[in-house]
C-alpha positions as CSV (number, residue, x, y, z in Angstrom):
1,X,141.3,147.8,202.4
2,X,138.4,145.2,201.6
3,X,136.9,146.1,198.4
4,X,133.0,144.1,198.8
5,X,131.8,141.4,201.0
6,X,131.3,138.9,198.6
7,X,130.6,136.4,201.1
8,X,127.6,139.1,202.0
9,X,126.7,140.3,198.5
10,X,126.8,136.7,196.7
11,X,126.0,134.1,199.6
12,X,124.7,131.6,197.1
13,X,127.8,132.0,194.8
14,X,130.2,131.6,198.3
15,X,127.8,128.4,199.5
16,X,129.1,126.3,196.2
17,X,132.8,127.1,197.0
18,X,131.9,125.8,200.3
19,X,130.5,122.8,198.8
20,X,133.7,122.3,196.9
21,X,135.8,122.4,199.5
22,X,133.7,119.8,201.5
23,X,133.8,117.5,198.3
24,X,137.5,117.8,197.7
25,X,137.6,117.0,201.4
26,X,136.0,113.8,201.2
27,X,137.4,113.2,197.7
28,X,139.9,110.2,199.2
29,X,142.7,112.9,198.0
30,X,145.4,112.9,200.2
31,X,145.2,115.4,203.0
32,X,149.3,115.9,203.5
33,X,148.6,116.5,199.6
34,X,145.9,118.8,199.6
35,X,147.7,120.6,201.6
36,X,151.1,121.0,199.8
37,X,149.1,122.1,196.8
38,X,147.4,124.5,198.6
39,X,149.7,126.3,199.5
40,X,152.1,126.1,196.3
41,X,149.2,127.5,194.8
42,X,148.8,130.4,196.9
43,X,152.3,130.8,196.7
44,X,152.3,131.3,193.4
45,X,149.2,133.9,193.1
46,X,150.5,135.5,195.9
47,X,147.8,135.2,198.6
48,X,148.6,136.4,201.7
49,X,145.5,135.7,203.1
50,X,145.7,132.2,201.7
51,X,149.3,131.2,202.1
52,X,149.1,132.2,206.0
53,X,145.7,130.3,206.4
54,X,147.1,127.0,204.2
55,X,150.4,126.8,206.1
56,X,148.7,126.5,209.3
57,X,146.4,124.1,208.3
58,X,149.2,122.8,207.3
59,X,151.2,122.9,210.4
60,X,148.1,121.3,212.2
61,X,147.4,118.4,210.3
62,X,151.3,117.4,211.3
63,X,153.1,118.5,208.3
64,X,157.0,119.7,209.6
65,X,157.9,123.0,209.1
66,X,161.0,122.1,207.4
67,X,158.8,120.2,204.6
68,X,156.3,123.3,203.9
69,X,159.2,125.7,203.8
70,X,161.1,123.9,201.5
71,X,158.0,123.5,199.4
72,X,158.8,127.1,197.4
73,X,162.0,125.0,196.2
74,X,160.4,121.8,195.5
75,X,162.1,120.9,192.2
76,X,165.4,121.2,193.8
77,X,164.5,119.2,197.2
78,X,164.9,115.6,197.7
79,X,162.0,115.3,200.7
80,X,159.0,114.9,198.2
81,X,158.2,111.9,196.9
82,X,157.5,111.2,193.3
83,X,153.7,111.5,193.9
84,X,153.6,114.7,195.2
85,X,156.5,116.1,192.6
86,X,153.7,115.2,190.1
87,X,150.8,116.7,191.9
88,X,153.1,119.7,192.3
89,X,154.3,120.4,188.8
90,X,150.7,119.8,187.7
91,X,149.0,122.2,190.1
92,X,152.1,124.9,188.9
93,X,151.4,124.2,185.5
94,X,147.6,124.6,185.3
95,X,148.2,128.1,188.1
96,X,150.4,129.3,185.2
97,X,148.1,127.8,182.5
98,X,148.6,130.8,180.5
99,X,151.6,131.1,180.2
100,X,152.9,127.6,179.8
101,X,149.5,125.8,178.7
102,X,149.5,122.3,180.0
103,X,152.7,120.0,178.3
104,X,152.3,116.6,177.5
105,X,155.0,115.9,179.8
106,X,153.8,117.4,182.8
107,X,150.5,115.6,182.2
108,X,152.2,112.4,181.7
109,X,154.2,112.4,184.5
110,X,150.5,113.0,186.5
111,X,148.8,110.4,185.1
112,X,151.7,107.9,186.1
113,X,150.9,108.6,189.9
114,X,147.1,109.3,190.0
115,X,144.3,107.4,188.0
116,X,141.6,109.2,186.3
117,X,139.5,109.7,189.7
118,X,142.5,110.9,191.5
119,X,143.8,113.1,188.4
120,X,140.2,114.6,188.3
121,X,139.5,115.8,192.0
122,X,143.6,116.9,192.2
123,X,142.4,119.3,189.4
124,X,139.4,119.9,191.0
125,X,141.7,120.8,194.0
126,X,144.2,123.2,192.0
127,X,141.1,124.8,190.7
128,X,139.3,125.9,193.5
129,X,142.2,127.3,195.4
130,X,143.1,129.3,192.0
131,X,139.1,130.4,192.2
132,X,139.9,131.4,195.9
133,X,143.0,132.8,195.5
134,X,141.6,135.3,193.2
135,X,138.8,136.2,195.1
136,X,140.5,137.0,197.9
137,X,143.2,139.0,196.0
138,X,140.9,140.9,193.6
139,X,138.3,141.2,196.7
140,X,140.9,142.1,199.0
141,X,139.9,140.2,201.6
142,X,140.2,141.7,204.9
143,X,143.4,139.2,205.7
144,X,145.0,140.2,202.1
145,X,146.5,143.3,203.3
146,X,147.6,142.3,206.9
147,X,144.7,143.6,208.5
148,X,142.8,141.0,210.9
149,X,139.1,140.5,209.9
């Protein structure tokens, strides 16, 4: 059951998440990327709503369904490149920030596949779909529980 419109009851606040997702967009970020992070992300906050949406977007834009189901077991795959290992591990670490802060390693490994534009709008990206995911989960968006709309 939907909890409050917030879309409704905050338009201005829903208007710069709308914005961000336009400027990520347009950020020169990789859309087959975007895309796998995403989802990963919504994966691991456990957004129905989300995960749904994101792996038909996905599914769209041409990714294969083998790729974005494999993508829960990326570590242990061999069908992602090194690029979008790093993207991955850094958009798992700062989802799970709390718990496992944001190593050296993890950010080194980033910032030998992305420069400092790149590195900044893929955080941007992680981000905003963290901001989303919770919204719709705390929210209950009307998708979160199964129920269209």
């Amino acid at each position: 059951m939907s909890r409050i419109d917030y879309k409704a009851v905050a338009p201005d606040g829903y208007s710069v998440l709308r914005r961000m997702t336009s400027y990520i967009a347009d950020s020169g970020l990789d859309e087959t990327l975007r895309h796998l992070i995403y989802l990963r992300v919504s994966q691991i906050n456990g957004c129905t709503y989300c995960i749904d949406r994101h792996w038909s977007d996905a599914v769209r834009a041409g990714l294969s369904q083998r790729l974005l189901n494999s993508l829960v077991a990326w570590k242990e795959s061999s069908w992602f490149s090194k690029r979008q290992r790093a993207a991955l591990a850094w958009a798992e670490t700062l989802t799970n920030v709390s718990t496992q802060g944001a190593p050296d390693a993890t950010y080194e490994a980033v910032v030998s596949e992305f420069n400092e534009s790149e590195l900044a709008n893929l955080t941007y990206a992680i981000a905003h779909m963290n901001a989303l995911n919770r919204l719709a989960i705390g929210l209950r968006h009307p998708k979160v529980d199964g129920t269209p709309a």
